[in-house]
VEXPA-537465 format. One record per residue (C-alpha): residue in one letter; y, x, z. Coordinates in nm, 2 decimals, padded with zeros to 4 digits. Last residue first. Example, Ala and Ser with C-alpha at 12.3 -4.5 7.8 and 13.67 -1.06 7.14 Angstrom:
2
+------+--------+--------+--------+
| resn |      y |      x |      z |
+------+--------+--------+--------+
|    S | -00.11 |  01.37 |  00.71 |
|    A | -00.45 |  01.23 |  00.78 |
+------+--------+--------+--------+
END
This chain:
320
+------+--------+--------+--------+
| resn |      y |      x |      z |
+------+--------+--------+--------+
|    X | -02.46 | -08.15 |  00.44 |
|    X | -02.19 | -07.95 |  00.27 |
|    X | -02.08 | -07.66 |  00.50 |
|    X | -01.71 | -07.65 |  00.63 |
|    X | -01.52 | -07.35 |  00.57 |
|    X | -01.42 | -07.13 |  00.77 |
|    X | -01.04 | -07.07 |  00.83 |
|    X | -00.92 | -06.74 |  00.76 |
|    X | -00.77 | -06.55 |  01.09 |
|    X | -01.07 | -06.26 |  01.11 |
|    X | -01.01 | -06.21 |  00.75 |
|    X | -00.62 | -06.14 |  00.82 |
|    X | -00.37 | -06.38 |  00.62 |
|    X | -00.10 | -06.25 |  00.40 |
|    X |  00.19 | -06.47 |  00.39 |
|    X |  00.51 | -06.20 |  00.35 |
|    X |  00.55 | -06.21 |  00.75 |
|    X |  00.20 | -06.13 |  00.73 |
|    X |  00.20 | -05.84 |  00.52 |
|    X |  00.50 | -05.67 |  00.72 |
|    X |  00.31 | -05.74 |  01.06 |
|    X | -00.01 | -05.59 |  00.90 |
|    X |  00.21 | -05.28 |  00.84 |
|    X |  00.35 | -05.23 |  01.19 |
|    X |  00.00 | -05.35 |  01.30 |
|    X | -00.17 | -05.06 |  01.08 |
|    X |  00.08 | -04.80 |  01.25 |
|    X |  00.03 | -04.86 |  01.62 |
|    X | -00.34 | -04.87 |  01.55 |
|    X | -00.28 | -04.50 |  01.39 |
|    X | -00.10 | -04.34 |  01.71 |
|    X | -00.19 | -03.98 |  01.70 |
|    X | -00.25 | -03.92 |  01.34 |
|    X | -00.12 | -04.17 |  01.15 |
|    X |  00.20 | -04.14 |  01.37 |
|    X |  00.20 | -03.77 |  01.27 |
|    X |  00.31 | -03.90 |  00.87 |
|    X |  00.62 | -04.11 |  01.00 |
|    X |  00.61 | -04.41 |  00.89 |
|    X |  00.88 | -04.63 |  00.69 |
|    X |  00.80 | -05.00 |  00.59 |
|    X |  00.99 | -05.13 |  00.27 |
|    X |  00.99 | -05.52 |  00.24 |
|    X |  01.05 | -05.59 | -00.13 |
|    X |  01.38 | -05.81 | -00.20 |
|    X |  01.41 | -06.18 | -00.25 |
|    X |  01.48 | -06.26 |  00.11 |
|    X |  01.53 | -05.97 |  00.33 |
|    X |  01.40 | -05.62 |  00.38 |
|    X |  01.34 | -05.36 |  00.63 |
|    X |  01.09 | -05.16 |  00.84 |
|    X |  01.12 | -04.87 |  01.05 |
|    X |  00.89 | -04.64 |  01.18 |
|    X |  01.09 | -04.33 |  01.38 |
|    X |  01.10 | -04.01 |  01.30 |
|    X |  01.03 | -03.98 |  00.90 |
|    X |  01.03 | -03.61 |  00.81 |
|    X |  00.68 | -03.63 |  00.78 |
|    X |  00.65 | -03.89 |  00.49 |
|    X |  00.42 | -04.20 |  00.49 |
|    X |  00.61 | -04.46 |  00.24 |
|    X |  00.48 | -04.84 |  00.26 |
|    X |  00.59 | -05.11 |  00.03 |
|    X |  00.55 | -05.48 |  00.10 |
|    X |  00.54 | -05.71 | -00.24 |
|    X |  00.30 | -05.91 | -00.14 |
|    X |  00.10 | -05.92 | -00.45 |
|    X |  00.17 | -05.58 | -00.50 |
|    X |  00.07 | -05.41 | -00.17 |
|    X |  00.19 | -05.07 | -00.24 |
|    X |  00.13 | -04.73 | -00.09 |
|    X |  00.33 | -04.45 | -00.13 |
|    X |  00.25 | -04.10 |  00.02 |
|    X |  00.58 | -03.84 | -00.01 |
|    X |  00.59 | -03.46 | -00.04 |
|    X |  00.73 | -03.25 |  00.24 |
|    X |  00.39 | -03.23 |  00.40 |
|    X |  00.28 | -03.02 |  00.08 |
|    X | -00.11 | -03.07 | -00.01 |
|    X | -00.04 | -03.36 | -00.22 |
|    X |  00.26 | -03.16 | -00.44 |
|    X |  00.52 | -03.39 | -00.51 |
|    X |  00.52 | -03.79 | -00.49 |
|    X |  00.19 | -03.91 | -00.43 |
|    X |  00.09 | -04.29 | -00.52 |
|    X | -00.15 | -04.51 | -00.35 |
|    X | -00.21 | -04.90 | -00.48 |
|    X | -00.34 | -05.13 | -00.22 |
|    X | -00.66 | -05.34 | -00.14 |
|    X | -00.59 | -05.59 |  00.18 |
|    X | -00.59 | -05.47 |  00.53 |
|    X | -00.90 | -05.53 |  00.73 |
|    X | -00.85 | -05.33 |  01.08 |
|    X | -01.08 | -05.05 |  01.00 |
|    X | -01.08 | -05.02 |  00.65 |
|    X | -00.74 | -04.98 |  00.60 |
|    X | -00.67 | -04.79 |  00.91 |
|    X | -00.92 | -04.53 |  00.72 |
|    X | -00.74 | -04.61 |  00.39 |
|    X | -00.45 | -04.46 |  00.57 |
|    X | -00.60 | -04.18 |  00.73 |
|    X | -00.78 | -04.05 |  00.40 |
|    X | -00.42 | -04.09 |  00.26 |
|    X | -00.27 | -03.86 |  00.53 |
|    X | -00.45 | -03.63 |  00.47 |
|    X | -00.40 | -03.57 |  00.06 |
|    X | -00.03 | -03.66 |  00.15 |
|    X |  00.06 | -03.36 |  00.37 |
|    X |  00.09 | -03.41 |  00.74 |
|    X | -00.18 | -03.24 |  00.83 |
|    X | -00.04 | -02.95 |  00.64 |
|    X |  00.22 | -02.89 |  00.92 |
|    X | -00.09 | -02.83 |  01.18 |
|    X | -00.23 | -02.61 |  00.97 |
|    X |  00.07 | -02.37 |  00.91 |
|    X |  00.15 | -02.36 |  01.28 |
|    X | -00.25 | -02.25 |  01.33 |
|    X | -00.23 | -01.96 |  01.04 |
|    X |  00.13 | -01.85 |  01.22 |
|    X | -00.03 | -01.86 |  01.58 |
|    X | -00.35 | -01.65 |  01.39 |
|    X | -00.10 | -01.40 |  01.24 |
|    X |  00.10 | -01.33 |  01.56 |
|    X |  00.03 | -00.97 |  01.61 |
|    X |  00.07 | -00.83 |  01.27 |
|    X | -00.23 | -00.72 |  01.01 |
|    X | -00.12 | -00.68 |  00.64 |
|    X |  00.15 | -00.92 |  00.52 |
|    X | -00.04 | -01.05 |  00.18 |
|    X | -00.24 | -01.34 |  00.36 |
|    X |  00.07 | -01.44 |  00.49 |
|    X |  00.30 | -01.48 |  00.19 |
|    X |  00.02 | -01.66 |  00.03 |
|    X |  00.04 | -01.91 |  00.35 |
|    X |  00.41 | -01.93 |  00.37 |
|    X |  00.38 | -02.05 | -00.01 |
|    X |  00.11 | -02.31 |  00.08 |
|    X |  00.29 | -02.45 |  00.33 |
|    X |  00.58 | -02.46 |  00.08 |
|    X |  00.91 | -02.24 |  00.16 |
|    X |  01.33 | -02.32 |  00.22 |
|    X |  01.22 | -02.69 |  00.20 |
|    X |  01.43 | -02.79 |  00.50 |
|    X |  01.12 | -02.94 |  00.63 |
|    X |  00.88 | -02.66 |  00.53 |
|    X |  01.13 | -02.36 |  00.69 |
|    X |  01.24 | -02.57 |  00.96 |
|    X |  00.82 | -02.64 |  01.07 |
|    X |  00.78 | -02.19 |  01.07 |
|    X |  01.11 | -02.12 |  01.20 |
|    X |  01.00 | -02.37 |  01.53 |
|    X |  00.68 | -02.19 |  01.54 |
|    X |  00.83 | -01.90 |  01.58 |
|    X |  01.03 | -02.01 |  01.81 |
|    X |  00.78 | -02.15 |  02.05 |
|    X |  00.61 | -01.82 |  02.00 |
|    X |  00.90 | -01.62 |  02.14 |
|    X |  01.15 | -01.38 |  02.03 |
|    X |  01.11 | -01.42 |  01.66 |
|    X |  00.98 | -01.06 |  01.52 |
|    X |  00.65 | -01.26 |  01.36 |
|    X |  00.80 | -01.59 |  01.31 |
|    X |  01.13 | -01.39 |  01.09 |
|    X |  00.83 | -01.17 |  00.90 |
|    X |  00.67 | -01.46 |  00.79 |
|    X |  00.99 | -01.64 |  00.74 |
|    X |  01.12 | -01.35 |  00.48 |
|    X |  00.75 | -01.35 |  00.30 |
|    X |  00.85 | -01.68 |  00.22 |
|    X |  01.16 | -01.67 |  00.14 |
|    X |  01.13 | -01.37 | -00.11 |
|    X |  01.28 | -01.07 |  00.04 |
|    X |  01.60 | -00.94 | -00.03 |
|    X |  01.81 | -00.74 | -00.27 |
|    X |  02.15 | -00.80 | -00.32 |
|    X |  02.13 | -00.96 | -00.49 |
|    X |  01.94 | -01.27 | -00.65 |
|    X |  01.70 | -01.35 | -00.92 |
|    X |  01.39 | -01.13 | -00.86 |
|    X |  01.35 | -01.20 | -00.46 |
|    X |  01.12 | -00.92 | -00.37 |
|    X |  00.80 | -01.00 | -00.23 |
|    X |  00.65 | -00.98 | -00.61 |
|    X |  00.73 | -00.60 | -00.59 |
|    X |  00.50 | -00.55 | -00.33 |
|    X |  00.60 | -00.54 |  00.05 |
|    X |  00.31 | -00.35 |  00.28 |
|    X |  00.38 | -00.01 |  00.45 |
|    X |  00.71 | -00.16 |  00.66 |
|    X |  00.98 | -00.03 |  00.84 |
|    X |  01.23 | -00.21 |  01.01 |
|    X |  01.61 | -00.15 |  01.05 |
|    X |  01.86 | -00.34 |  01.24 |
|    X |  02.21 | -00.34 |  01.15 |
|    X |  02.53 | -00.38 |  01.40 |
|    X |  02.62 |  00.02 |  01.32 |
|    X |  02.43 |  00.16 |  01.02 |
|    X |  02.09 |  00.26 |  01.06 |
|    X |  01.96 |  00.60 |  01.03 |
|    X |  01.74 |  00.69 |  00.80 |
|    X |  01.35 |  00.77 |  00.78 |
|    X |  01.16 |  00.65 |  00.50 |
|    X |  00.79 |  00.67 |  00.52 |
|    X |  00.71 |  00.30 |  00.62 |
|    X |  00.95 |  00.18 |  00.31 |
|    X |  01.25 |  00.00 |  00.41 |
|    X |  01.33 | -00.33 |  00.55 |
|    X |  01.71 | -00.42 |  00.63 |
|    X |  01.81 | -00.65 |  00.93 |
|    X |  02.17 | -00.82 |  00.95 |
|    X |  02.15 | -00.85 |  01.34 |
|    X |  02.27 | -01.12 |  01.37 |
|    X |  02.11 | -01.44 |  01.14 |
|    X |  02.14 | -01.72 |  01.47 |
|    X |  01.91 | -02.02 |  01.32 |
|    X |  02.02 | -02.34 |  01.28 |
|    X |  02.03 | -02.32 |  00.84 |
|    X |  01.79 | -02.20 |  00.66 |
|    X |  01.94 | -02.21 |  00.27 |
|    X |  01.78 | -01.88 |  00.08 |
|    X |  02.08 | -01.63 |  00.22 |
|    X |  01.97 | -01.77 |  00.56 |
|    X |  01.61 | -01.64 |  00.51 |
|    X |  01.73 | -01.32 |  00.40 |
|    X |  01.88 | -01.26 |  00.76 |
|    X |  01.65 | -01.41 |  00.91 |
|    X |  01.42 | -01.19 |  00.82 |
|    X |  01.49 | -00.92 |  00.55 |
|    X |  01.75 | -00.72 |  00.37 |
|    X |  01.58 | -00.46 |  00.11 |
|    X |  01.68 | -00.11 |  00.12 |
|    X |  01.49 |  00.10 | -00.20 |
|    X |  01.83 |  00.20 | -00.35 |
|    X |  01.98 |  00.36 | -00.02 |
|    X |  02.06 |  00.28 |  00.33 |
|    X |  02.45 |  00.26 |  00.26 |
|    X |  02.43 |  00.02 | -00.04 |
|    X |  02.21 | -00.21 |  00.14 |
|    X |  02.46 | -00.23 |  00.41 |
|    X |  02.75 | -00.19 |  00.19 |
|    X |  02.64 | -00.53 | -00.01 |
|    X |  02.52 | -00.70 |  00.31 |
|    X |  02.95 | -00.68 |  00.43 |
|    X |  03.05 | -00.80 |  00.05 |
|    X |  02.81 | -01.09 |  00.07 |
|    X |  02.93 | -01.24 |  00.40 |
|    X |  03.26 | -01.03 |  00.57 |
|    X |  03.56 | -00.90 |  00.45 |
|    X |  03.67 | -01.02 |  00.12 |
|    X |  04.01 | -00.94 |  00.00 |
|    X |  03.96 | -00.53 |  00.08 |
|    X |  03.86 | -00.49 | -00.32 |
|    X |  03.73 | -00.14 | -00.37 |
|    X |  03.49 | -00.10 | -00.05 |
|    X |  03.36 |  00.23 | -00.06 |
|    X |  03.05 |  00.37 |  00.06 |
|    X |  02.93 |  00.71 |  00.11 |
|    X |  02.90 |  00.70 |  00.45 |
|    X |  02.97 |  00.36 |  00.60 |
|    X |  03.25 |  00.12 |  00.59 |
|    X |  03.48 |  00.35 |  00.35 |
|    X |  03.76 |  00.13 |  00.23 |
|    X |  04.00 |  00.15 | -00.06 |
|    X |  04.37 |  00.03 | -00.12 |
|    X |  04.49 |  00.19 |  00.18 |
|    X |  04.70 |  00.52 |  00.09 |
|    X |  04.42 |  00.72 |  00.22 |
|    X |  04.13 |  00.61 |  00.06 |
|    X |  04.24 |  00.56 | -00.32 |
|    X |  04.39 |  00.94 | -00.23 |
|    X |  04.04 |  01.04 | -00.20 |
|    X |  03.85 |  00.87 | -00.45 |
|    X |  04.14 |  00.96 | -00.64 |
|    X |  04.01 |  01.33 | -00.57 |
|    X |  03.71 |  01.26 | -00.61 |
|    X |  03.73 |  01.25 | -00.98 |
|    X |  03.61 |  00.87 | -01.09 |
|    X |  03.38 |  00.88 | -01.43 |
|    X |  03.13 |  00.65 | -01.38 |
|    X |  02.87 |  00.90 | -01.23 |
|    X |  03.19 |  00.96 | -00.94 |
|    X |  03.21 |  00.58 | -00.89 |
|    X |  02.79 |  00.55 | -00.85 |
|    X |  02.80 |  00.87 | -00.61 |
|    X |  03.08 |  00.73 | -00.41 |
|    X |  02.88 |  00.42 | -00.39 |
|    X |  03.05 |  00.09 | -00.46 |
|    X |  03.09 | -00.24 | -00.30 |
|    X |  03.36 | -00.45 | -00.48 |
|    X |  03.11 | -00.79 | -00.40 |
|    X |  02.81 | -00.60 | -00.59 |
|    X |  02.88 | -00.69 | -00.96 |
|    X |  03.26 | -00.62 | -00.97 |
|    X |  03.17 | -00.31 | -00.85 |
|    X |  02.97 | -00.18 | -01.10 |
|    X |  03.21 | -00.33 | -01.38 |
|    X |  03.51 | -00.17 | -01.18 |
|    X |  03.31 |  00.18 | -01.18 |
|    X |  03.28 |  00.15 | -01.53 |
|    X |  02.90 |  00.10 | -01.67 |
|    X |  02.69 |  00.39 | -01.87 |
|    X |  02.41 |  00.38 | -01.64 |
|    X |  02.49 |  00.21 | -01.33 |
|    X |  02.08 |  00.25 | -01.25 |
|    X |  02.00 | -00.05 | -01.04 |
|    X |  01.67 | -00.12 | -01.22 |
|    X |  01.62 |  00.27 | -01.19 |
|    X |  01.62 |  00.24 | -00.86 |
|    X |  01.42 | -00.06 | -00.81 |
|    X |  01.17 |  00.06 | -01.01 |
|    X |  01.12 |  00.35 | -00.84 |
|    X |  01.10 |  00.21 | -00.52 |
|    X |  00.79 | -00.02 | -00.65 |
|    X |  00.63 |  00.30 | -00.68 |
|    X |  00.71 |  00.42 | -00.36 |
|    X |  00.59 |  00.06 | -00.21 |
|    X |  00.25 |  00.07 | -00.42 |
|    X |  00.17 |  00.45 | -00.27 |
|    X |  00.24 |  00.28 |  00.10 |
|    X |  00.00 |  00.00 |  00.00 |
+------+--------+--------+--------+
END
């Protein structure tokens, strides 16, 4: 793995070769972060370098890094001269990653920086480094800079430096809900990490999430079908059937009663007036843990539409 991470190095570098580009084109790119080696390559003497620095108009941050345009002062600009600082085969990571792909709640300081298990460098000031011998090119985000890690191999490593197990877990279920990563996503991501302390908490968090996923919960529901007489229904999946994000809809057509079985449902609800389909809401874990509760919130909505049980029918009389 360690010989598949300098070679991967390689190919970031000379990805992020300035080539024949002008120092403002270079920097224009990456937030008006510049190396002093990539400015001098481009054709700026060191002595304006110099004199750029002193009367105010650039910035060093870190050693042998300039800031060109001091307008922005924080966000992409600040991650630019971190990664710029550390050298070409710096990727950001954790949390701090993750927040670049859209998790939101979660405190991102330190910015943390992965680097190749054999690389030693020191870190800049406020920025936590990690080393790694496992992170293949595939890990790497391929559409955004700087560079990062994928999402999900960024929330695998966030639940495995998370201070606690409840928060890992907690990383883990935002991740899926807020549809930063798939279940099965986190899962490839994992099987790919190499051994870490917390891989058999992450495997279970990961199984309990996908019991909420549409291919389970539709054995539940024609379970509760069976078991407390409901009529026949129509199912339909929307998205992937083995992602709890995804939706289970069942329909009851000549009632007109819809039922939708997602996980990010809290509460059950059901709604609908004259004329209009009666929608019923569940939440996916209530199939689970309470799933009488859930046939008679959608044997109410049946019956109020003038379904009648089995049990209820009246029998008829024999002919003598």
């Amino acid at each position: 793995m360690l010989a598949q991470w300098k070679n991967n190095r390689h190919r970031l570098l000379m990805a992020h070769n300035p080539g024949r580009l002008s120092w403002q084109e270079i920097a224009t790119t990456q937030a008006g972060v510049i190396t002093i080696r990539d400015a001098v390559t481009a054709g700026i003497p060191r002595t304006e370098i110099r004199r750029r620095l002193n009367d105010g108009r650039w910035r060093q941050p870190f050693r042998g890094v300039l800031i060109t345009d001091l307008v922005p002062t924080a966000g992409p600009q600040h991650l630019w001269a971190v990664v710029q600082a550390i050298g070409p085969d710096a990727v950001l990571a954790g949390g701090c990653a993750a927040a670049l792909a859209g998790l939101v709640g979660y405190d991102t300081q330190p910015v943390t920086v992965l680097v190749p298990a054999d690389r030693r460098v020191s870190a800049p000031p406020g920025v936590l480094l990690r080393h790694s011998a496992r992170l293949q090119i595939t890990e790497i985000d391929p559409l955004r800079l700087p560079r990062r890690t994928t999402p999900t191999r960024s929330m695998i490593d966030m639940a495995e430096w998370a201070v606690s197990r409840a928060l890992a877990q907690d990383l883990l279920a935002d991740a899926v809900h807020q549809r930063i990563a798939t279940v099965r996503g986190l899962r490839e991501a994992l099987s790919r990490r190499g051994p870490i302390s917390r891989r058999t908490l992450i495997t279970e968090t990961l199984d309990r999430l996908g019991a909420d996923a549409p291919h389970l919960t539709e054995i539940m529901f024609r379970r509760i079908e069976r078991r407390q007489e409901l009529p026949p229904a129509s199912y339909r999946v929307e998205g992937q059937p083995d992602e709890p994000t995804s939706r289970l809809t069942v329909r009851y057509e000549p009632w007109r009663v819809r039922v939708e079985v997602e996980s990010t449902a809290s509460q059950p609800v059901a709604q609908g007036g004259p004329g209009q389909d009666t929608l019923v809401r569940l939440p996916a874990r209530l199939l689970r843990t309470a799933p009488d509760d859930a046939a008679a919130i959608v044997a109410g909505a049946l019956r109020e539409r003038g379904w009648v049980p089995p049990t209820a029918r009246p029998h008829q009389a024999l002919a003598s």
